[in-house]
N, C-alpha and C positions, 0 to 999 in steps of 0.2 A: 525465622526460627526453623530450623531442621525439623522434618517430620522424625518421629519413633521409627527406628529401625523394626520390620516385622519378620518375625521370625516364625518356625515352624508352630503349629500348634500341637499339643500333646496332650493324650488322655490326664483329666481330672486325677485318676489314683495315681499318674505320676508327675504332677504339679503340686506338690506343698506350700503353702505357702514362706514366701522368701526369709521370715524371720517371726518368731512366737511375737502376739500383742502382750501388753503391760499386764496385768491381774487387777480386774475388776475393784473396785475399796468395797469392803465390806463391814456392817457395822454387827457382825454376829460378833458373841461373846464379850462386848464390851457390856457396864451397865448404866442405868439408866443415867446417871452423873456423871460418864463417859460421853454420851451421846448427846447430851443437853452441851456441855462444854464444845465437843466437834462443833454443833448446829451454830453454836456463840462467835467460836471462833469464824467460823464460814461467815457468818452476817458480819460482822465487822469487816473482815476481809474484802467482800464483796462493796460493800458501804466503801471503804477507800479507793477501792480501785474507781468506784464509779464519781469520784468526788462529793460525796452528798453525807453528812452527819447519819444517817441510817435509813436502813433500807425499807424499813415499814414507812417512814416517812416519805421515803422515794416514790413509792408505793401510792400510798394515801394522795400524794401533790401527782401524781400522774392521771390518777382517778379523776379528781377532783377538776383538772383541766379538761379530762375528756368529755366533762358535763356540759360544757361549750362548744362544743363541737357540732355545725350543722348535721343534717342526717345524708349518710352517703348512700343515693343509689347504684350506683355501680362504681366502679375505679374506674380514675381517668388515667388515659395512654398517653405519654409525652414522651418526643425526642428526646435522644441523651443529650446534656449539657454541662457543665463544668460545675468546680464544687460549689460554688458561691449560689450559685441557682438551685443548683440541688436544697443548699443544707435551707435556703431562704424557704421552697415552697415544702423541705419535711418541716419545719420550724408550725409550719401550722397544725402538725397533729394529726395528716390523715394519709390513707397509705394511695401508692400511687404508681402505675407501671413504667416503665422507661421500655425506651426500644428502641432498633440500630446500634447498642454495644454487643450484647452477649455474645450475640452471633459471628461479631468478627473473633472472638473468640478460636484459636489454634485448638482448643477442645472441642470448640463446635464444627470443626471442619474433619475430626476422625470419624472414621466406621465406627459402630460400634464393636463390631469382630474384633475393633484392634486391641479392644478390652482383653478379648480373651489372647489375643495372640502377641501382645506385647506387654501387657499387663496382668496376664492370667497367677503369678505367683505372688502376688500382694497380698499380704495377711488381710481378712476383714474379718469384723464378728457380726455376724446375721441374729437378727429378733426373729423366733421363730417363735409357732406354736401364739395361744391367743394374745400376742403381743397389745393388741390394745386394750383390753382391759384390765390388763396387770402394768401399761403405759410409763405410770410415774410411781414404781413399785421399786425398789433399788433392787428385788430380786427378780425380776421379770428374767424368764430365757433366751440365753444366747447360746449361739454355738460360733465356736472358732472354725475355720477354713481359709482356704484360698480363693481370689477370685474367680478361680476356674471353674474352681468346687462349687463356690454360689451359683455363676451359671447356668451349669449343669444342672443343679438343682432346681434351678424357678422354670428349666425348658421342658421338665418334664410333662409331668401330669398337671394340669391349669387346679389350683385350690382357692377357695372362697376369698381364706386372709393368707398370699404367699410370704413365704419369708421374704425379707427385707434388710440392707442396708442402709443403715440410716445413722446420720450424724459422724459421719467416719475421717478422721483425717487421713489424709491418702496425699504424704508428700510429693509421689513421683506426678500429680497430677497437676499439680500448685502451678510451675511454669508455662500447663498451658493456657492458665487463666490470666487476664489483666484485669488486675481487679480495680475502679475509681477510686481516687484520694479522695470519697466525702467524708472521712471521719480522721480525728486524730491520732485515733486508735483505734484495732480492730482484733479481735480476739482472731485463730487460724481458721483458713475456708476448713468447709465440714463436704463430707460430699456423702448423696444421697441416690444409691442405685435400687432401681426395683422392676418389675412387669406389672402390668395395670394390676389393679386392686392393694397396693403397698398402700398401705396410709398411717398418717400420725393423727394421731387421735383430737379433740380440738383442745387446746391451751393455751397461754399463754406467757410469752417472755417478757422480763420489764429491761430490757434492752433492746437499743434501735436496730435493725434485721436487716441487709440488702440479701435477697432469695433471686438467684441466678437458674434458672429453664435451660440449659444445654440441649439437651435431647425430649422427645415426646413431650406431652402435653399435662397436665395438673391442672384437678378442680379445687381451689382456695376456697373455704367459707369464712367471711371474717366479720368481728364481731366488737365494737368500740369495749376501751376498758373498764367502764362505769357501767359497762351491762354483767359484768360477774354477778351482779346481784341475782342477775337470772339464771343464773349457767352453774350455779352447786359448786363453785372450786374448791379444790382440795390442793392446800401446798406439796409439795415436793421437794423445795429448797427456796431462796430468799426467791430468787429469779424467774420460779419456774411456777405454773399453776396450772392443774391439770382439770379437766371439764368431766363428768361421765356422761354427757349431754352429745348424740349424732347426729349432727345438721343433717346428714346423709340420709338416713332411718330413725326420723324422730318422732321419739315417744311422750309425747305430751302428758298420760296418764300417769308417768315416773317422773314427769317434769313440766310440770305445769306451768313454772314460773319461764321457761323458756319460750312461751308463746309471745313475751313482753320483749324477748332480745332481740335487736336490728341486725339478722346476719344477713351479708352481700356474696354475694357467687362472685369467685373471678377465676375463671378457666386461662392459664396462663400455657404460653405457646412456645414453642423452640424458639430461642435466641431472646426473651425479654427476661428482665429482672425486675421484681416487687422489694418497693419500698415497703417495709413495713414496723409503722413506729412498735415504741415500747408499752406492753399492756396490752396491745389490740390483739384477741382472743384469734386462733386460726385453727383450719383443721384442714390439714393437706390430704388429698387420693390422688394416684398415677391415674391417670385413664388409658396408658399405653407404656409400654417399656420406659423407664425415663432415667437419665441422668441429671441432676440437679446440684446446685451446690449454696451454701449461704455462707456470709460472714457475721459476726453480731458485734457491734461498737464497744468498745471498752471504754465508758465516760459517762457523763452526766447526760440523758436524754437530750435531743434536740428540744422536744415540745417543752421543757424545762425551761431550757437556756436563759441566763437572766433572772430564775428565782431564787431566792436564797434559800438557804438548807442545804 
């Protein structure tokens, strides 16, 4: 594959980005028989896509399996290997590092400069301002810019929580990823740029997750799905569950029952990717400039496979 042609680089104020993003959905001015019907529709939606009669049940049978589940001290590192091995050893429920693909990876072989000098006019929208604790808030703040712009902006002045790109599809990047056939289907890579202290707050998705490390380094807290009981969730959508619980800085005296939940530290490095089933609670922090990117399965959980529902 051709390397990106690199071209001059140019001031931020005259870098726009290459084309306006979509318009946020918003559920202002609907009422409340509006929003009930949206929410209806998305859960059945979701329920087909994923093959399974409904998503609380999804939900419920994912829990309920994760109750079996021995207890994981740390994640284990294995070679990459083909789908069949793959989907045999997620099929058991626990999450697990691979290593030797990422890094051949044609995105892991750019600068990051090249970000700015051959990809600096990419539309992105950055979570700024206390992005995590407004997390799984549908009005939480964004601002629109260019990649250039973001940049510029995180090289400044170092801030506690920087802003963050997170969750972003960013098509011009897609090619230089190879991503593994383990699933039959896979919703689009998301890609995730930030300087140390970025973080997503801890939650969880009831979809199976390959999480790709291209650049810098990330501390993973992860947390089996039957341990919500201890972590306070608060939905967000069928898929999504969000924690106010910070492995990071944890407050035991606001959350007491988080003393009882089994989280594992996995510091993940340039060039591996984390398996990580559906349900199992995470809470990602940059420890250093990072590029990252994930895909999430569109389908019936692995750890499922074979139950009916």
């Amino acid at each position: 594959m051709k390397k990106p042609v690199v071209g001059k680089e140019t001031a931020a104020a005259d870098h726009p980005p290459s084309r306006p993003l979509p318009p946020r959905p918003s559920w202002e001015g609907m009422s409340a028989e509006e929003v009930a019907a949206r929410k209806l529709a998305r859960e059945e939606r979701d329920a087909q896509v994923r093959g399974v009669s409904s998503m609380e049940q999804m939900r419920a049978a994912i829990r309920r399996a994760s109750r079996g589940l021995p207890a994981l001290a740390e994640v284990p590192r294995i070679r990459s290997s083909g789908a069949a091995a793959f989907r045999a050893r997620a099929a058991l429920g626990l999450p697990f590092v691979i290593t030797g693909m990422v890094g051949k990876w044609p995105l892991s072989a750019l600068a990051p400069q090249t970000l700015r000098e051959h990809f600096g006019r990419l539309a992105v929208r950055a979570r700024v301002g206390d992005y995590v604790n407004t997390a799984f808030a549908p009005d939480r703040a964004m601002q629109d810019m260019s990649l250039l712009q973001y940049l510029d902006l995180v090289a400044g002045d170092p801030q506690t929580l920087p802003p963050y790109l997170g969750n972003l599809e960013l098509g011009e990047l897609n090619a230089l990823c190879h991503w593994p056939g383990y699933f039959d289907k896979m919703g689009p890579p998301r890609f995730w740029i930030g300087p140390a202290g970025t973080v997503t707050p801890l939650h969880c998705d009831y979809d199976d997750n390959i999480f790709a490390q291209v650049w810098g380094r990330k501390r993973i807290w992860l947390a089996p799905a039957h341990h919500d009981e201890f972590l306070y969730p608060k939905e967000a959508n069928p898929v999504l569950f969000g924690s106010p619980f910070d492995p990071d800085h944890p407050d035991f005296e606001r959350f007491p029952l988080a003393r009882r939940a089994a989280l594992v530290e996995c510091v993940m490095q340039p060039g591996e990717m984390l398996y990580l089933p559906a349900g199992w609670y995470h809470q990602v922090r940059s420890l250093s400039f990072s590029l990252s990117a994930n895909r999430w399965a569109r389908g019936r959980p692995l750890a499922l496979q074979g139950m009916a529902g």
